[in-house]
N, C-alpha and C positions, 0 to 999 in steps of 0.2 A: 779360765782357759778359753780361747779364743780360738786355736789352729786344730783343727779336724783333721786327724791321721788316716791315711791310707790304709786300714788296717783289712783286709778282706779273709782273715782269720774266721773258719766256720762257715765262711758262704761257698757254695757250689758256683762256676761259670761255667757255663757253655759256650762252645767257640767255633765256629764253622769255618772251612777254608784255613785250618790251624797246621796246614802241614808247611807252606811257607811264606811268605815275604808277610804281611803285616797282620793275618790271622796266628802264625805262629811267635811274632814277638808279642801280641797281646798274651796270648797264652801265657808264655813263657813272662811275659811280667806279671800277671796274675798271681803267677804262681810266687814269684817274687815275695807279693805283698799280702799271700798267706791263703789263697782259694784253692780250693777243691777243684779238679779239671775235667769236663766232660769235655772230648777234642773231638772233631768229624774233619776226615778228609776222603779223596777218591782214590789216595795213595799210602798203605800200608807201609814202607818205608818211609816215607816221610812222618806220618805219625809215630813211628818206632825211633824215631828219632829223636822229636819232639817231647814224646812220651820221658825219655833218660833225661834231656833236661831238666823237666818239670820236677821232677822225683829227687833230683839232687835240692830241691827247697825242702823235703819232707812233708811232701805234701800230697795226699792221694791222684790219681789221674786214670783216666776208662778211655779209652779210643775205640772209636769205629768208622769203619769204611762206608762210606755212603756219597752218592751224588746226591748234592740237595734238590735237586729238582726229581727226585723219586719220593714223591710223597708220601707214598703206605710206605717205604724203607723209611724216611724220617719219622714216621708216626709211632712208628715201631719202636725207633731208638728212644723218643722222647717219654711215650709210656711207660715206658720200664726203668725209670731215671726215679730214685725214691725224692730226691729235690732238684729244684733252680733255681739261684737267685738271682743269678745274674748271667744274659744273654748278649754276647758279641756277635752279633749278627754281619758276618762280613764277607760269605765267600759271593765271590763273582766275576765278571770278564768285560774284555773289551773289546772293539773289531775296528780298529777306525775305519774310516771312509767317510769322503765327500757324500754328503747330503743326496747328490743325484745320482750317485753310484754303489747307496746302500745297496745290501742282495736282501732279500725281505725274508732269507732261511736265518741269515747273518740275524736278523733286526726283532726276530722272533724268538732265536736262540737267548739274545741276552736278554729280553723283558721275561723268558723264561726265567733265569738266572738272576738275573740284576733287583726283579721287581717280586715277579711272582711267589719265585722260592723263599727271597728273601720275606716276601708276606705269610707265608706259609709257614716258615719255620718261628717267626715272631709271635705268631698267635699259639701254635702247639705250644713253646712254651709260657707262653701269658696263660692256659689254660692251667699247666702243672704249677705255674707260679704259686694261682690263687685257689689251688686246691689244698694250700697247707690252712691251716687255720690260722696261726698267727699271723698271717700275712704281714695285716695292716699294720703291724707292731714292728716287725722285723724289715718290713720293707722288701725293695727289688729293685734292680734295673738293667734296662735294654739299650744298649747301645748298637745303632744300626751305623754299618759305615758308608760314610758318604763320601762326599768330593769338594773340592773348590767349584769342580764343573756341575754340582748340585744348584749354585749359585750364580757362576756366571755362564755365558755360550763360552766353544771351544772351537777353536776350526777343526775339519773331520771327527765329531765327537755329537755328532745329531741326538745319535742314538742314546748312548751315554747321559749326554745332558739328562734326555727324554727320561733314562731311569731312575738319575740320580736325584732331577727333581719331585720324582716322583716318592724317589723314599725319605724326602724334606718335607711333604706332605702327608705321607703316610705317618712320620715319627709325629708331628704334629697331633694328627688325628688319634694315635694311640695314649698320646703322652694328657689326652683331656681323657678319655675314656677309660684309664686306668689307674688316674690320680686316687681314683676311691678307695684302693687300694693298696696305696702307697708305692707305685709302680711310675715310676720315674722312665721316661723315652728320652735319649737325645742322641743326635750323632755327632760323631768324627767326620770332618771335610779335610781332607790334604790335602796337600799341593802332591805335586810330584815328587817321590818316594823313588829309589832304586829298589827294586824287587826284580825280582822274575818278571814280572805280567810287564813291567814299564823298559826293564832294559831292553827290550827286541827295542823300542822305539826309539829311545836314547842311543842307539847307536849312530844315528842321523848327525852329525856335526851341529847340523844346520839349524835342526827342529830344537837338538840341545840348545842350541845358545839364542835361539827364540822364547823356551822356557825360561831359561836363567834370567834374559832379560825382565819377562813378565813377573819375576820375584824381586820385591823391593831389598830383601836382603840378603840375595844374590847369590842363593845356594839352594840345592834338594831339602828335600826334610829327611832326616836321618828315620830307620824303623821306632828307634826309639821315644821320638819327638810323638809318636801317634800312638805304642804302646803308653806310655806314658799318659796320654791324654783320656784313653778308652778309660784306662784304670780310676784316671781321678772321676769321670764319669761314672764308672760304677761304686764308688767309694763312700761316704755319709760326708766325707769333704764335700761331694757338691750334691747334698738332700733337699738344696732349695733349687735345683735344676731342674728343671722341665721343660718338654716341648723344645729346645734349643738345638743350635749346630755350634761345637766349638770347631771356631775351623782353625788348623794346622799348617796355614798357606805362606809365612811369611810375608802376608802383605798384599798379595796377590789381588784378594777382592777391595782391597783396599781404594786401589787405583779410579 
């Protein structure tokens, strides 16, 4: 037998930013392909929501409210989790603006958010990870979500970039650091997604058909295209993965 099932039966995810656009389809495909769901968002409705999906798999799920950038609140939830085994590290934001017109509240806000939290919340659970005993046997993995703009510059997207590459380098640095443990790092890069956070900007005509151009195959990526992708990342399908970005761009970096 040659082809490695998606099976995530028995394993715990945790999932930040899972109340919507691509923290809740990974959830909600997790739950799919048979995990257990710890869900964080800053909105109790949208987890309640989220929450009914997942359960129609038959699959356990715990929700709690929480900004990730409240530390002792994340520290808190993550303590008291009896396991993790696998971490979608993905809530976070964007502000565009031209380079000369960042506000440095703006540029502060998302390295809170984009970089810091996201570091924060990767190690609390790399800590519970390798606190089970069998770790090394049973394995883990973290999936941080990134960008196309992790990889390449963007116009109005300084910032951005600045975070994104930054968590292409941090997955990096976790993914040698953790290997000893059977703790696999990599991310998800998309292209442009409709969600919430991307349609304010997509409403632009103009910037639309600037992006579609910059896609070789000439279309958004569907939520599912990136659920899809986080899963196979945390799945024994891809155990020989490390240190890596699958990117989701259609082409985009390609060019």
């Amino acid at each position: 037998m040659y082809l490695k099932k998606y099976n995530l039966k028995n394993k715990t995810a945790l999932v930040s930013g899972a109340g919507k656009g691509l923290g809740r389809a990974c959830a909600i495909a997790l739950a799919e392909a048979g995990a257990n769901l710890i869900i964080i968002s800053r909105t109790k409705k949208d987890l309640n929501e989220v929450s009914k999906k997942i359960k129609k798999f038959k699959v356990k799920c715990k929700s709690f409210v929480c900004d990730i950038t409240n530390y002792s609140e994340l520290k808190k939830i993550i303590n008291k989790q009896s396991r993790i085994d696998i971490l979608i590290n993905n809530a976070g934001n964007n502000i565009p603006a031209h380079f000369t017109k960042v506000k440095t509240k703006n540029m502060e806000y998302m390295v809170k958010i984009n970089t810091i939290a996201a570091f924060n919340l990767a190690q609390l659970c790399t800590l519970k990870m390798i606190s089970l005993k069998n770790r090394k046997r049973v394995g883990g993995a973290i999936v941080n979500m990134s960008s196309q703009m992790g990889h390449v510059g963007g116009p109005i997207r300084s910032v951005y970039n600045m975070n994104k590459w930054g968590i292409e380098g941090l997955t990096k640095g976790m993914a040698v650091d953790l290997a000893k443990y059977n703790i696999r790092v990599n991310t998800v890069a998309p292209t442009f997604v409709v969600t919430p956070m991307t349609k304010v900007f997509l409403k632009s005509k103009k910037f639309k058909k600037e992006v579609l151009n910059n896609i070789p195959l000439g279309r958004f990526a569907e939520l599912s295209d990136v659920a899809t992708a986080a899963v196979f990342l945390a799945s024994d399908a891809a155990s020989m993965i490390n240190g890596t970005s699958l990117l989701v761009d259609g082409g985009w970096t390609a060019k």
